[in-house]
C-alpha positions in Angstrom: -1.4 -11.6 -9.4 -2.2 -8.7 -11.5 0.1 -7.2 -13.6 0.4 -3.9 -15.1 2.7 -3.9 -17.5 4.5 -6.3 -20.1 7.6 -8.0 -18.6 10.6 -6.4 -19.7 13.2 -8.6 -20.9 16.2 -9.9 -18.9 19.2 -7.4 -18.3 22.6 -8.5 -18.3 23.3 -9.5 -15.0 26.0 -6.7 -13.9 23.1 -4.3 -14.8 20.5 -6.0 -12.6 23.1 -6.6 -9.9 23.6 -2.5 -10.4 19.8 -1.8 -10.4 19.3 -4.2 -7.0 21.8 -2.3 -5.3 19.9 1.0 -5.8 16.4 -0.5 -4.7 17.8 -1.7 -1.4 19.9 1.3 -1.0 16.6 3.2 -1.7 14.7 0.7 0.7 17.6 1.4 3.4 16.7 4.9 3.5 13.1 4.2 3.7 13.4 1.8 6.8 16.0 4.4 8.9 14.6 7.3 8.3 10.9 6.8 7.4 8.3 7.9 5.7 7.8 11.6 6.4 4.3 13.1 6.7 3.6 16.5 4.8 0.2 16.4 4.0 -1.4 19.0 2.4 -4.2 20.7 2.8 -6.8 21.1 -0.2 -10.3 21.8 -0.4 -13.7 20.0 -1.2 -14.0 20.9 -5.2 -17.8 21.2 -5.4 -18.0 17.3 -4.4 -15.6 16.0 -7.1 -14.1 12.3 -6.5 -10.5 11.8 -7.3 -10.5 8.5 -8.6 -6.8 9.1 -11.0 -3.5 10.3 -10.1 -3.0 14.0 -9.9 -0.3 15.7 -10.7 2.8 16.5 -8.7 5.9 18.2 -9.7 9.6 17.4 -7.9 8.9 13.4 -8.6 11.9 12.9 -10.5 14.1 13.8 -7.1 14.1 11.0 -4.5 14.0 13.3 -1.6 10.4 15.1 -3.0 9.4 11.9 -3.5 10.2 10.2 -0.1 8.9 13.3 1.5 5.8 13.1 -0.8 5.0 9.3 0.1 3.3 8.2 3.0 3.2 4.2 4.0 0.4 3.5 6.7 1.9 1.9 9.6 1.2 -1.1 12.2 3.4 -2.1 15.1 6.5 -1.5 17.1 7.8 1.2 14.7 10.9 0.8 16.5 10.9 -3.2 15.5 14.1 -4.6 13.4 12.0 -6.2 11.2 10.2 -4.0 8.8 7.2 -5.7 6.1 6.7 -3.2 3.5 3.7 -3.9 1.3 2.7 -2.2 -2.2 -0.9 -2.8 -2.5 -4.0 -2.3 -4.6 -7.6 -3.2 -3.0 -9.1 -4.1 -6.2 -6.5 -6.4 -6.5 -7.4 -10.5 -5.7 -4.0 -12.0 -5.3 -3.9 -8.6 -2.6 -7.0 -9.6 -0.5 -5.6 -13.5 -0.8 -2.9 -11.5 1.5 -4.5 -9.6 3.6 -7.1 -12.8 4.4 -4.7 -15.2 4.6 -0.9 -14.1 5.2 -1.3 -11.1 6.9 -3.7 -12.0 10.2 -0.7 -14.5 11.0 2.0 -11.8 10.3 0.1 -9.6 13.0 -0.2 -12.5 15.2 3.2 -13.8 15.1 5.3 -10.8 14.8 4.0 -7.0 14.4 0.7 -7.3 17.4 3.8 -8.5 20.0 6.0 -5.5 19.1 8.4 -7.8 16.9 8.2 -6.1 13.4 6.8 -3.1 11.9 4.0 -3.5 8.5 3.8 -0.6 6.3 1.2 -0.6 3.9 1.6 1.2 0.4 -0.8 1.9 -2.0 -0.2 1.0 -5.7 -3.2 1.0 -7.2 -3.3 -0.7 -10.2 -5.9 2.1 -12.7 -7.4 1.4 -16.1 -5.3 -2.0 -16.3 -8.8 -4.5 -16.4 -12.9 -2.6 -15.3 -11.9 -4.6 -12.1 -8.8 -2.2 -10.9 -10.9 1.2 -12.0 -11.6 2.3 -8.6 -8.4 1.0 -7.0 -6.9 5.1 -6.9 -10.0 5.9 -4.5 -10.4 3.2 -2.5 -6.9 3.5 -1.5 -8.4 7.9 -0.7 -11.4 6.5 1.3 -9.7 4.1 3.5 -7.3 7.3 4.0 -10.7 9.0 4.9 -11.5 6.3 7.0 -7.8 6.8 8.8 -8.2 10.7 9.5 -10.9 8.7 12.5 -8.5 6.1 13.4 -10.0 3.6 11.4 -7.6 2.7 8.5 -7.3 -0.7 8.9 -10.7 -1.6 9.5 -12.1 0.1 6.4 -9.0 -1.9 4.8 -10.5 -5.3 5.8 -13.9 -4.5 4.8 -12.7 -2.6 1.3 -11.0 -6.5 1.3 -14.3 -8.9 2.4 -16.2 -6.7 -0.3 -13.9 -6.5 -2.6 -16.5 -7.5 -5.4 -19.3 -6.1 -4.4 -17.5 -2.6 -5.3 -14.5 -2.8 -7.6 -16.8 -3.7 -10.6 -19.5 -0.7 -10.2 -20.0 1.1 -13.2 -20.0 4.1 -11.1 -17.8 5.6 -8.8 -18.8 3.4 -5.8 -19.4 6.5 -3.0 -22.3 5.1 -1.8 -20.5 1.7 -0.9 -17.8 3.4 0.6 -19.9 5.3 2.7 -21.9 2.5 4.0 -18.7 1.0 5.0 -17.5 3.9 6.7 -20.9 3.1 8.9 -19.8 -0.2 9.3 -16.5 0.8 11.3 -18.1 2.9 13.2 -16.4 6.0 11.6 -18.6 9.1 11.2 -20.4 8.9 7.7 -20.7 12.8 7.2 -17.0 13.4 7.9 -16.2 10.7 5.7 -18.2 11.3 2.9 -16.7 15.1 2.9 -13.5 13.8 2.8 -14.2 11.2 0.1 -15.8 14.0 -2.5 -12.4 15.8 -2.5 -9.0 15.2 -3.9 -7.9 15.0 -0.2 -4.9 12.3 -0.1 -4.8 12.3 -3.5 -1.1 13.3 -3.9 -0.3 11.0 -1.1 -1.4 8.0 -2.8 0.0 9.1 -6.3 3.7 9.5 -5.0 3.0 5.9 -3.0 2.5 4.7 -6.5 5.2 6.6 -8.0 7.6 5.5 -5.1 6.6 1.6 -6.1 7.4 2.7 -9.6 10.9 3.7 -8.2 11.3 0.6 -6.3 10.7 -1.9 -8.8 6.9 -3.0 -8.7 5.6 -4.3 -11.4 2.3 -6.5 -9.5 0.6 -6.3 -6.2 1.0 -7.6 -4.2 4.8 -7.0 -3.8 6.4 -7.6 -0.4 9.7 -6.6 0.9 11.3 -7.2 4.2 14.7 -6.3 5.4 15.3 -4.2 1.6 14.2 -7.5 -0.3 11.4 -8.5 -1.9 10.1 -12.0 -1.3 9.1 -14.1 -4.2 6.9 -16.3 -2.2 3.9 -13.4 -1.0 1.3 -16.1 -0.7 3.8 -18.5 1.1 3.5 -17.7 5.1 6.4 -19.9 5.9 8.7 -17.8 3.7 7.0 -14.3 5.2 7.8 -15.7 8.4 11.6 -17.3 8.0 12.5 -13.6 5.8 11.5 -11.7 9.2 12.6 -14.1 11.5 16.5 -13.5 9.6 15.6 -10.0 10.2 15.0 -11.0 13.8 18.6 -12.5 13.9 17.0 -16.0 14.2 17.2 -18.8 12.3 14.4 -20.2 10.9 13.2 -23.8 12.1 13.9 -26.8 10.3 
């Protein structure tokens, strides 16, 4: 799992009991009242990429920030069980996810209307050359979504992970190709793509991770909590089903 930054060390535990009770708290909101959507609208800058975070003021106040974010979403999202994920596309312990926990999770759970999966990007930036193009990766499968194809660009970004998240070079030309691969119009895309468009979206996803706790992607929380065992479906699966209201089978 990639990390990007040095563990801090321990707090006394009345501190991290205090600190938990603000990220569920925080996580509470987040599940009742959702993420709201207020894009805005900016133009194509004489084909520039964003590929960092930009700037955005009001980040300090939970409220901008929750209105700022934006989770992309899969399911029932009237389900009990919710799956947040904070996620980075460059990341290998996050493809190891999406490959191997996550086709069961839709399976089981969100494809029969049981639980909702909201997908949050964290990408990762300048910690290794391999998480350089993380920022817009997490844009272009955005792009990809403005045609209703988010989470197909999202398992191809994953199959290919290193064929593009070690280019020297902004990797447009991949990203385009894969936009032709779902099926999603490559012109529209590429427009899209050489803007900042979704930029501030996924810098306040990051900054709400930030907020929340993440310190490696994958992180996974379900029902407020995050679940130590990511890469362990049986612990994915008994953390919803308690969600559920069901016990977990012996």
């Amino acid at each position: 799992m990639a990390e990007t930054k040095a563990r801090k060390p321990k707090r006394p535990a009345s501190a991290q009991g205090t600190n938990l009770k603000k990220v569920y708290g925080l996580l509470a909101i987040i599940l009742v009242v959702g993420i709201a959507w207020i894009g805005i609208s900016v133009a194509n800058r004489g084909g520039a990429v964003a590929t960092a975070p930009v700037p955005l003021t009001g980040m300090d106040d939970m409220k901008t920030l929750l209105q700022q974010a934006q989770g992309v979403t899969s399911g029932n999202p009237e389900a009990t069980a919710q799956v947040l994920i904070f996620s980075d596309f460059t990341c290998p312990a996050c493809k190891q996810f999406a490959q191997g926990i996550e086709p069961s999770l839709r399976t089981e759970f969100i494809d029969p209307g049981k639980a909702r999966f909201v997908y949050y990007d964290f990408p990762l930036g300048g910690v290794t050359q391999q998480h350089k193009w993380g920022f817009v990766a997490a844009r272009a499968a955005r792009c990809a979504g403005d045609q209703g194809k988010y989470w197909e660009f999202h398992d191809v970004l994953f199959a290919r992970q290193i064929e593009w998240s070690y280019q020297k070079d902004t990797p447009v030309r991949e990203f385009v190709e894969y936009a032709r691969l779902v099926a999603a119009d490559a012109g529209v895309f590429e427009a899209c793509l050489r803007s900042d468009k979704f930029a501030d979206i996924v810098t306040a996803n990051r900054q709400l991770g930030v907020q929340l706790g993440v310190g490696s992607t994958p992180t996974v929380f379900i029902g407020g909590r995050p679940v130590a065992g990511w890469n362990d479906y049986n612990e994915i699966k008994a953390a919803v089903l308690r969600e559920l209201g069901e016990e977990p089978a012996k």
